[in-house]
Structure formats: structure tokens, C-alpha cells
N, C-alpha and C positions, 0 to 999 in steps of 0.2 A: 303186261299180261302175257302170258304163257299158252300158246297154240301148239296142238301137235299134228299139225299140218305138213305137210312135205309135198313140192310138184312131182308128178308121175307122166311117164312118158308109154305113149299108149302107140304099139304097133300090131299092123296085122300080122297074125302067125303065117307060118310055112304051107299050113294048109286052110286053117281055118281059123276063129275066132283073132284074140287079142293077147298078144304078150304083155306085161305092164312092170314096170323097172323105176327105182328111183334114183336119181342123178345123189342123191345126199346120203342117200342109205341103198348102197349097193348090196346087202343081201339081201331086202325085199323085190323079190323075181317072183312072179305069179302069172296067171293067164285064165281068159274066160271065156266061155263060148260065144257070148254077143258081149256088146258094151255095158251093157248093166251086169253081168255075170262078171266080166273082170273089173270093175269096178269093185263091186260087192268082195271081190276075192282081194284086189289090192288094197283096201281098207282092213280086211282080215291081216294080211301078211304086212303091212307094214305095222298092226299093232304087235302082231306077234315078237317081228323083228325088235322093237323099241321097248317092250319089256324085257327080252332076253339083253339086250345093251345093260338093263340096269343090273338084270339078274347076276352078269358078268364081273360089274363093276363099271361100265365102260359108258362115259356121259353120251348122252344124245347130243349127235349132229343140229348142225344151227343150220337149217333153213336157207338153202342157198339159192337153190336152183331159179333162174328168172327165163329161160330158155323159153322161145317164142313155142305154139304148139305143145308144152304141156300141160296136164289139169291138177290142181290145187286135190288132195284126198286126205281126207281126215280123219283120225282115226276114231272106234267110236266111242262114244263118250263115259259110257262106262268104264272103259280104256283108258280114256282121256285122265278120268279121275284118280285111276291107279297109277299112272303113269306121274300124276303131280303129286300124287300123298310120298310116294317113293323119293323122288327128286325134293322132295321137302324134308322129308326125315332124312336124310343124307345128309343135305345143307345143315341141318338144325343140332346134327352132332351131339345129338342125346341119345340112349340108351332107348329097347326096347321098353324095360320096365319103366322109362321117366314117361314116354310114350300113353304107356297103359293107365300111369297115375292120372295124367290129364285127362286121359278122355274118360275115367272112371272102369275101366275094362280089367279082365286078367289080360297078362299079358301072352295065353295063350292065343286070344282072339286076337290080340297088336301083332305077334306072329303071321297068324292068317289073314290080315289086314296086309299087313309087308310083303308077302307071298306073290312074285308077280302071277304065278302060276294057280293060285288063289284065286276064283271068284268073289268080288266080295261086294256087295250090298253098297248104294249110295247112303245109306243116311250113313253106314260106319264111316265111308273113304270122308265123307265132306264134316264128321264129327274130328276124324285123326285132322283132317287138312285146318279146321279149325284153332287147336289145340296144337297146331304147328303156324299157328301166327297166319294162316293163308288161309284162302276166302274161292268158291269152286262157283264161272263165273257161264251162264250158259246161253248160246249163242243160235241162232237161226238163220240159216241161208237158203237160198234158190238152189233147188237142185239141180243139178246139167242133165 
């Protein structure tokens, strides 16, 4: 099963609030005025980052970091979902238009489905993830 989770290393800024940096994914750099604020910011910025990787062409980082003192951030789950439909359709080496056939769609909407840049609606991302042989699997935690 497929998390998109990454550990975050959380420091005090120069004057104030929280700088927040990820050991795996070096261009999510963000900061927040208290610890819920960069929090909230480094779950923004690391989706941001991990869709532009795919936007690139450029696989997502595995998950390394075990470094004592940092915290687990995840991205969020609507994120989550574009982030597998994409890494699925990749893998699955089919055509936007084979795409479109399966989930019964034009393939202008499999367009805007593939778009990381695209907002797109869970029943579409979990009908494409479907229709690419994968299953969108959703999880509940304590939050820090």
C-alpha cells in the first residue's frame, strides 16, 4: 500500500514561528507562524512539491527519513488521490483515450483528471484509479 507521507523536520525560525524542510524531498521549504500554521503549510508544500515531480516526469522519492525529532506529514488526501491516479496511469502505460474508454468519460475530462494542476473530484480520481486496476484506501490517525 502506497502512503504519501514524508518525515518533516520542524525548526524555530530566526525570529519567530517554524521553518519546516523535508529530508526526502528537498524542495518542500515552508514556515508557519505557530506549529499548527506550519504544519497546515508543510502538508500544502509538500503536496504541491510531489505533484510538480510527477508534472516533470520525475518519480517520487521513497520515504527515507527515520531521523529522531521529526514528524510524519501527510499529504492531503484529495492530494493523496491525484497523486495515485497519476503514478497509476503511468505504470499502466495506456493511452489517455484507453483511460477514457474504461471509466466511460470523454477524454477531455481524463485530461482534467491527469492534470496535477487540476482540481478534481474524488468519485472521478477513485472511478480512474479503479479502471487502472487499483483501489483508494483511506486511513485515520491521531493527530499531533
Amino acid at each position: 500500500m502506497r502512503s504519501y507521507a514524508y518525515r518533516a523536520r520542524f525548526e524555530r525560525g530566526a525570529r519567530r514561528g517554524y521553518v519546516v524542510s523535508f529530508p526526502d524531498v528537498p524542495e518542500a521549504i515552508t514556515q508557519g507562524r505557530d506549529m499548527a500554521d506550519a504544519r497546515a503549510m508543510a502538508e500544502e508544500a509538500l503536496g504541491l512539491v510531489l505533484l510538480a515531480y510527477l508534472e516533470r516526469g520525475t518519480p517520487l522519492p521513497k520515504p527515507r527519513a527515520k531521523s529522531r525529532g521529526l514528524v510524519e506529514i501527510a499529504v492531503a488526501p484529495d492530494v493523496a488521490a491525484k497523486l495515485a491516479v497519476l503514478e497509476a496511469f503511468k505504470a499502466a502505460g495506456i493511452s489517455k483515450s484507453e483511460l477514457a474508454r474504461r471509466i466511460g468519460k470523454d477524454e477531455k475530462e481524463v485530461r482534467r483528471v491527469l492534470d496535477p494542476k487540476h482540481a478534481t473530484k474524488l468519485p472521478a480520481l477513485t472511478a480512474a484509479l479503479r479502471a487502472l486496476g487499483k483501489r483508494l484506501v483511506v486511513g485515520v490517525a491521531e493527530a499531533a
